[in-house]
C-alpha positions, 0 to 999 in steps of 0.5 A: 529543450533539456534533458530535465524539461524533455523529463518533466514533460514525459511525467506530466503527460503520464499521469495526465493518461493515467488520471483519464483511466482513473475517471473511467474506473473510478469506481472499480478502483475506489472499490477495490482500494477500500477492500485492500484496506479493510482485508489487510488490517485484518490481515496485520490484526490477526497475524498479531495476534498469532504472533504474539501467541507463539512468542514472536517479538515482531508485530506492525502498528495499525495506524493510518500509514499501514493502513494506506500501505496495505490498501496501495500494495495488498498482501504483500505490502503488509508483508512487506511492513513485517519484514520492515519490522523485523529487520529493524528489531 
């Protein structure tokens, strides 16, 4: 066998372990993956707001990609995305 094979293997049996304790908690997960969603558009929402109020040219879209981000990451993804924004700008 090869190195590439030797790796594929390792990757399939890693997420074969990972989606049995994904079935098991599941619901935990689910849950906590929507309340990341929901607390870090807020979170993009407000700091918008603030933001624009004191004159800073910097704010993150909401749209379905920074909505997923700050559900996978939380807080700091959505951190993330901002400093993303200001590196660009």
């Amino acid at each position: 066998m090869g190195k590439l094979e030797n790796g594929l293997i390792i990757i399939v049996v890693l997420f074969v372990v990972i989606f049995i304790g994904a079935v098991r908690r599941k619901t935990e997960w689910i849950i906590n993956f929507v309340l990341r969603m929901v607390l870090g558009t807020l979170f993009i929402y407000v700091a918008n707001i603030i933001l624009r109020y004191y004159g800073i040219g910097i704010s993150v879209a909401i749209n379905p990609i920074s909505i997923l981000i700050s559900g996978f990451l939380g807080i700091p993804g959505v951190a993330m995305l901002y400093g993303i924004n200001f590196y660009k700008a």
